[in-house]
N, C-alpha and C positions, 0 to 999 in steps of 0.2 A: 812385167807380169804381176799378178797379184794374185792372193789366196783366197781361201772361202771363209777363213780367220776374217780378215779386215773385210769384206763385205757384211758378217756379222757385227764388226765393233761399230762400221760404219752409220747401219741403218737400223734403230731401235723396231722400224715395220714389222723388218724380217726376223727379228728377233722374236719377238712378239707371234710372231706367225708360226714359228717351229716351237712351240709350246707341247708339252708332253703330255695325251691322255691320261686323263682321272684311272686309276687302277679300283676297283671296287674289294672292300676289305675279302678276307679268305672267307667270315663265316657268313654272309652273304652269298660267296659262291658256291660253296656246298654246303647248305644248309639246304633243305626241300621245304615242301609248304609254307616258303615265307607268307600267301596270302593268305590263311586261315589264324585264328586265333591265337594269340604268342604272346606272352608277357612283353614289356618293351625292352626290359632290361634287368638280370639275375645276377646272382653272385659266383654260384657252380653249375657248370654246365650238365654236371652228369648227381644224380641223386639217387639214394636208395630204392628198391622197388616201395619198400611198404605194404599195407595192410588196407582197407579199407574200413574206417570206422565202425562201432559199434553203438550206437547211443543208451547206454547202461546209465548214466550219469542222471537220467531223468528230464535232463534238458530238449525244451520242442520248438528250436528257436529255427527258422527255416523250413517250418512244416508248414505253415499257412499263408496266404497270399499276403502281399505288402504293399503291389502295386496297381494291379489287373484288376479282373471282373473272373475271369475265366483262367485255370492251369493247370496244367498238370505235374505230379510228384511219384515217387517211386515207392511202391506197393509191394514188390517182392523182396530181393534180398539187394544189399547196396553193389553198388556196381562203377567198374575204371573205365569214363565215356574220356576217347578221345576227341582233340578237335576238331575233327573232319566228320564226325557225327554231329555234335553237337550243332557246325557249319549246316549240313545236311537239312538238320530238323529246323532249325531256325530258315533259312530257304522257304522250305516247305508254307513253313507259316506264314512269313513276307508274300509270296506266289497270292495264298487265296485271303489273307486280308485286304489285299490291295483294292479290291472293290469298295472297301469301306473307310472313306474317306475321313482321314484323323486317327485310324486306326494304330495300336501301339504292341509293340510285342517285349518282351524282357526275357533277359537271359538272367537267372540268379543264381548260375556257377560261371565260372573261369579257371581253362584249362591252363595250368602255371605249373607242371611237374614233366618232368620231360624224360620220355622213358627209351632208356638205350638197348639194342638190339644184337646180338651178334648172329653171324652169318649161322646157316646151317653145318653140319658133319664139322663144327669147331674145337680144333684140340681147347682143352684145358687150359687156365691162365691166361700170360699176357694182356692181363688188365680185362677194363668193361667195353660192354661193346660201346658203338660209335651211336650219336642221337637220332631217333627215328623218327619222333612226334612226339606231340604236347597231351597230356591226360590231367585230367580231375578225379578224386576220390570221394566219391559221394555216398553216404548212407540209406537207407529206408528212413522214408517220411518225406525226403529233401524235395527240395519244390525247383521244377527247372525252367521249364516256361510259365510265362504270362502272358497274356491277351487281355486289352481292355483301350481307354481313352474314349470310344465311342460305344453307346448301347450296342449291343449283339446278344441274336438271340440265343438262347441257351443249347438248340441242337442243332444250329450252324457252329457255335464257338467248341460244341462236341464234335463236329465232322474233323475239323478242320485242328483239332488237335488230335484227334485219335491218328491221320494221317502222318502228322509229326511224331507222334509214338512210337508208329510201324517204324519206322528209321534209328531207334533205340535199339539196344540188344539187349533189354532189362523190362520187367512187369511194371506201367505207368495205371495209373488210374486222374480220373477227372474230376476236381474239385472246383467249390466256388468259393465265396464272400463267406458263405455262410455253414462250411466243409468246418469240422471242427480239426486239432492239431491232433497231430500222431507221434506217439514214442514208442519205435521200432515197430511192431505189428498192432499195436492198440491202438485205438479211437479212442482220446481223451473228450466224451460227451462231458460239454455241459451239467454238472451236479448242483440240486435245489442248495439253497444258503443254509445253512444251520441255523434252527430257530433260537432266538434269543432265551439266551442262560444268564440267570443274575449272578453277581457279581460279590465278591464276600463284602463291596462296599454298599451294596443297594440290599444285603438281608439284614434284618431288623437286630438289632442289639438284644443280647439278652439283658433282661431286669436281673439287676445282683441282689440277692434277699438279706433285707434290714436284720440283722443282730439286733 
């Protein structure tokens, strides 16, 4: 007689053959929307709600295009887009640029803050909720898409964003190359240069009177 022991020791085949599937990690499997936008790798999984900025500071760095031709930025008050918005509108725009061969589209936020939920009718305590999806905190002025790489015209590159705005929950407006920067609700136009002031080096000396 013989075991299933020694037909294992004997044949490295069989061995070989009775191999144990891969188990995929926990937060792989209950994690949702792995295919939309997700940072690749964080420190804490769960983070405070937070605020949504203010731009008081004077700073208008993200209010004008950098890469496009065509984009649109946030016009009313700032606003917490999730990824599956952001997924959504970007879509949108991939969909009807496609005719236009070379055509380029930019995303100039990423959602990297991950906002936890708890269930409904939930007593008090026992910690935070469990992770829901991924958000971005984004002010007024912030510029989200771009369109460019190939010429388009000015009110197809407006169709074709305003549809992508419909899919925002926040007041978008259309700018270009030539849209000036915004700090919170202002238009910082362009101001003429101050005309040239002499300098205490360039005004004449006074004469000291001879004693």
């Amino acid at each position: 007689m013989f075991s299933l022991t020694s037909i294992f020791r004997g044949s490295s085949s069989l061995r070989a053959s009775f191999v144990l599937p891969a188990v995929p990690s926990p937060i792989s499997l209950f994690t949702r929307n792995r295919g939309q936008l997700a940072p690749r790798q964080i420190k804490y999984i769960k983070r405070h709600k937070g605020r949504v900025p203010i731009p008081i500071g004077g700073s208008i760095r993200g209010t004008t295009l950098a890469f496009g031709d065509w984009g649109i930025r946030i016009k009313g008050n700032g606003h917490r887009l999730s990824a599956k918005q952001l997924t959504t509108a970007e879509d949108v725009i991939k969909r009807k640029i496609k005719p236009f061969k070379g055509a380029k589209v930019w995303l100039r936020c990423f959602p990297d803050i991950p906002v936890c939920i708890k269930g409904n009718e939930t007593r008090m305590g026992k910690g935070k909720g469990t992770f829901e999806y991924w958000a971005t905190r984004l002010p007024t002025g912030r510029v989200i898409f771009e369109i460019g790489g190939v010429p388009i015209r000015e009110e197809l590159a407006r169709e074709i964003l305003r549809q992508a705005a419909s899919k925002l929950p926040c007041t978008m407006e259309f700018i270009s190359t030539k849209s000036p920067p915004r700090l919170g609700r202002l238009l910082l136009h362009n101001t003429p240069e101050p005309s040239h002031v002499p300098l205490l080096e360039d005004a004449p000396t006074p004469v000291q009177p001879q004693v």
